[in-house]
C-alpha positions in Angstrom: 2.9 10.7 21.7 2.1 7.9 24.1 -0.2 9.4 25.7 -2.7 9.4 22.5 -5.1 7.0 22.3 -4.3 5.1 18.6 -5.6 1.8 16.3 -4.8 -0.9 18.4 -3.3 -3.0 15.6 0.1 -0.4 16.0 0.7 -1.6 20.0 2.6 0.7 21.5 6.6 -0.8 21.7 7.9 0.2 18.2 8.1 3.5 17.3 8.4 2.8 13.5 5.0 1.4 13.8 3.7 4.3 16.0 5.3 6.9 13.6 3.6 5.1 10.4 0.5 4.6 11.7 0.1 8.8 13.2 1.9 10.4 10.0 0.9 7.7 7.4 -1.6 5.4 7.2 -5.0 6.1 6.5 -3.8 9.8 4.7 -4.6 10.3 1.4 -1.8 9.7 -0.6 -1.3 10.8 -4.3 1.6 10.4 -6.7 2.2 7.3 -9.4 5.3 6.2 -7.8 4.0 7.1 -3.8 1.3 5.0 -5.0 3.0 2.4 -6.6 5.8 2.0 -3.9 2.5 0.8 -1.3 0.8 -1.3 -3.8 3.9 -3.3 -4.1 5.0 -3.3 -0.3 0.8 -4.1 0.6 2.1 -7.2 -2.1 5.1 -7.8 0.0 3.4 -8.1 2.6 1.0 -11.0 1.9 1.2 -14.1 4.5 3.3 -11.7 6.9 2.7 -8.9 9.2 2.7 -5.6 8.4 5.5 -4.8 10.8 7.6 -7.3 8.9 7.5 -4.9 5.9 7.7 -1.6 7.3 10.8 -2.8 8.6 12.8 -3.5 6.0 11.0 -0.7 3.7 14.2 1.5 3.1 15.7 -2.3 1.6 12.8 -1.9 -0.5 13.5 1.0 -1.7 17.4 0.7 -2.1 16.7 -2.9 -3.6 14.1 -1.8 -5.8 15.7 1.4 -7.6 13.2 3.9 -5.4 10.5 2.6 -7.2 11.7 4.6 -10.3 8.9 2.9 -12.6 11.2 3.3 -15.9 14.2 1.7 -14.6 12.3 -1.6 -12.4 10.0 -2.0 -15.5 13.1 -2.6 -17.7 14.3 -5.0 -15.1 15.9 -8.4 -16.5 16.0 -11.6 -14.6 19.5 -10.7 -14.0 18.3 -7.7 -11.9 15.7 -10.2 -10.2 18.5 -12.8 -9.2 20.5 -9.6 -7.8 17.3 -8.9 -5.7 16.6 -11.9 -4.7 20.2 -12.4 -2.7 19.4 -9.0 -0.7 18.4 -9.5 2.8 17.1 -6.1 3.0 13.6 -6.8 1.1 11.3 -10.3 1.6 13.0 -12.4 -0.6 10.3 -14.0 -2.4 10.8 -14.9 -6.5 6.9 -14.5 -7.0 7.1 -11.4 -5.3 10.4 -9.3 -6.6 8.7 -10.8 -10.3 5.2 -9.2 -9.5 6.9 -6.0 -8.7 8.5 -6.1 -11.9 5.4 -6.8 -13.9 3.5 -4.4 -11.8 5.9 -1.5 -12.9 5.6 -2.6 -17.2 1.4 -2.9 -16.0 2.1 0.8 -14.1 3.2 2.6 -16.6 0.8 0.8 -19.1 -1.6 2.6 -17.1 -0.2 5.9 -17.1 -0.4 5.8 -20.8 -3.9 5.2 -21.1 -5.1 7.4 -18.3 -2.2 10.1 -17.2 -1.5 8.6 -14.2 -1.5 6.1 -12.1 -2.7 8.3 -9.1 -5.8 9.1 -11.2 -7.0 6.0 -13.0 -5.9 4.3 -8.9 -8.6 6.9 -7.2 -11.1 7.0 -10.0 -11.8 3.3 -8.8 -12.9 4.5 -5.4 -15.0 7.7 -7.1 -12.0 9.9 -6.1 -12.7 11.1 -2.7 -11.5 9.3 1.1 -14.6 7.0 2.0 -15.0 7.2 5.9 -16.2 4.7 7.8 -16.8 4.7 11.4 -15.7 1.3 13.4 -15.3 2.1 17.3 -13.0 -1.5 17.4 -10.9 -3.2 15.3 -12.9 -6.2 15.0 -15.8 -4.6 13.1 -12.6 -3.8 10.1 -13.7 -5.9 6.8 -10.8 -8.0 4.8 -12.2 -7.3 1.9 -15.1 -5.0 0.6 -17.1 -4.9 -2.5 -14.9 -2.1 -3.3 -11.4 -4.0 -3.2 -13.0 -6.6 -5.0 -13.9 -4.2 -7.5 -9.9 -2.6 -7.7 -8.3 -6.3 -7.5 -11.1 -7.1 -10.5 -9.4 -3.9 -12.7 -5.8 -4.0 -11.6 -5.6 -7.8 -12.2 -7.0 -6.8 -15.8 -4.6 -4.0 -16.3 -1.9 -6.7 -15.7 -1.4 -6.3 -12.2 0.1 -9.6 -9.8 -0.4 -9.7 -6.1 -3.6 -7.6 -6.1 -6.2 -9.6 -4.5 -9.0 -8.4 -3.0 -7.3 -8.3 0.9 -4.0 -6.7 -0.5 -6.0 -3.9 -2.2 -8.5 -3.6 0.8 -5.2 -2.9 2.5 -3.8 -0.6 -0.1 -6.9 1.5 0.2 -6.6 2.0 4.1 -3.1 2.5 4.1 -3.2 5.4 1.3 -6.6 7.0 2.6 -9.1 5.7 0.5 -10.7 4.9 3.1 -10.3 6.1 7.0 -10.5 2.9 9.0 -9.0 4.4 11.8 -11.3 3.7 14.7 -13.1 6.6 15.9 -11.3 6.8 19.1 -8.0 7.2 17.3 -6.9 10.5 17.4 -5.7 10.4 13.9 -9.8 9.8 13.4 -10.7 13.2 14.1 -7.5 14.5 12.4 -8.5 13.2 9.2 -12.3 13.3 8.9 -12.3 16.9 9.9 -13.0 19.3 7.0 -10.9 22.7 6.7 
C-alpha cells in the first residue's frame, strides 16, 4: 500500500518494515509468550536499529526455541554458547543471557499473577493510551510510564529493561498509539467499534 501515508520512521523501500509497521506495531498485543518474544527482541535491539532486528526475527525465533518460556528458562550455558555461534540472531553474550534470565523472571511472574500478559498491562492501567503527535519528532524516549515498567520489571528480575527499551515495548505492543495522526494505521486503531 504505497500509496498510504505511514510513520515516517518505516521509509518506504523494505517491505518487511512496511508490513510490520501496518499489521503490527502499535496493536494491542496480548499473550505471555507474544509478549515476551517483543520484550526480548525490543532488548535485542538496544544500540541498533529496529530494522536490524526485524530482520533476523525468524533467527530469533528458531535460535531461541519459539520463545517456548519452559524450555529457554531451563537453558544451560551450553545452550547459550550454541546461540551465540548462530548468525541468525544479534550475537551478543549479555543479550542471549538476559533472554535467558528474562524467561526464569517470566514465568516467575506468571506464578504470582497468572500471566505475564496481565501483570505486563496492569502496569499501563490495562487499556491502549493514545497519544496524538502529528510528527515524529514530538515521540518521547522515555515516559514516566516506562520508567515506571523498567522500575517493576527490573525488580521482578528482568535484564535489558530500561526505561527506552520498555517505552519501545509499549508502542510496539499497543500500549500506547504513537502512530502519528496522519498515519493511516492512526485512525485504524483509535477508532472505537
Amino acid at each position: 500500500m504505497p500509496d498510504l501515508i505511514r510513520c515516517a520512521w518505516t521509509g518506504q523501500d523494505d517491505d518487511l518494515m512496511l508490513a510490520y509497521h501496518d499489521q503490527e506495531w502499535g496493536a494491542p498485543l496480548h499473550g505471555d509468550r507474544p509478549l515476551f518474544e517483543l520484550l526480548t527482541l525490543e532488548g535485542a535491539q538496544a544500540g541498533l536499529s529496529w530494522r536490524t532486528v526485524l530482520h533476523r526475527r525468524e533467527g530469533y525465533r528458531r535460535v531461541f526455541d519459539g520463545f517456548d518460556l519452559e524450555r529457554l528458562a531451563a537453558w544451560t550455558d551450553h545452550d547459550q554458547a550454541r546461540a551465540l555461534q548462530d548468525e541468525g540472531i544479534i550475537r551478543n553474550r549479555a543479550k542471549v543471557a538476559a533472554t535467558v534470565a528474562n524467561a526464569q523472571a517470566a514465568l516467575a511472574t506468571i506464578e504470582e499473577h497468572g500471566s505475564l500478559d496481565a501483570y505486563l498491562w496492569s502496569l499501563v492501567g490495562g487499556q491502549p493510551r493514545v497519544n496524538a503527535f502529528t510528527s515524529m519528532s514530538q515521540l518521547p524516549a522515555e515516559t514516566d510510564a516506562s520508567k515506571a515498567m523498567s522500575k517493576a520489571l527490573k525488580q521482578a528480575g528482568f535484564r535489558f529493561v530500561g526505561p527506552t527499551i520498555c517505552y519501545a515495548f509499549m508502542q510496539a505492543s499497543g500500549m500506547v498509539n504513537d502512530h502519528t495522526t496522519d498515519c493511516f494505521r492512526f485512525a485504524e486503531l483509535t477508532r472505537k467499534d
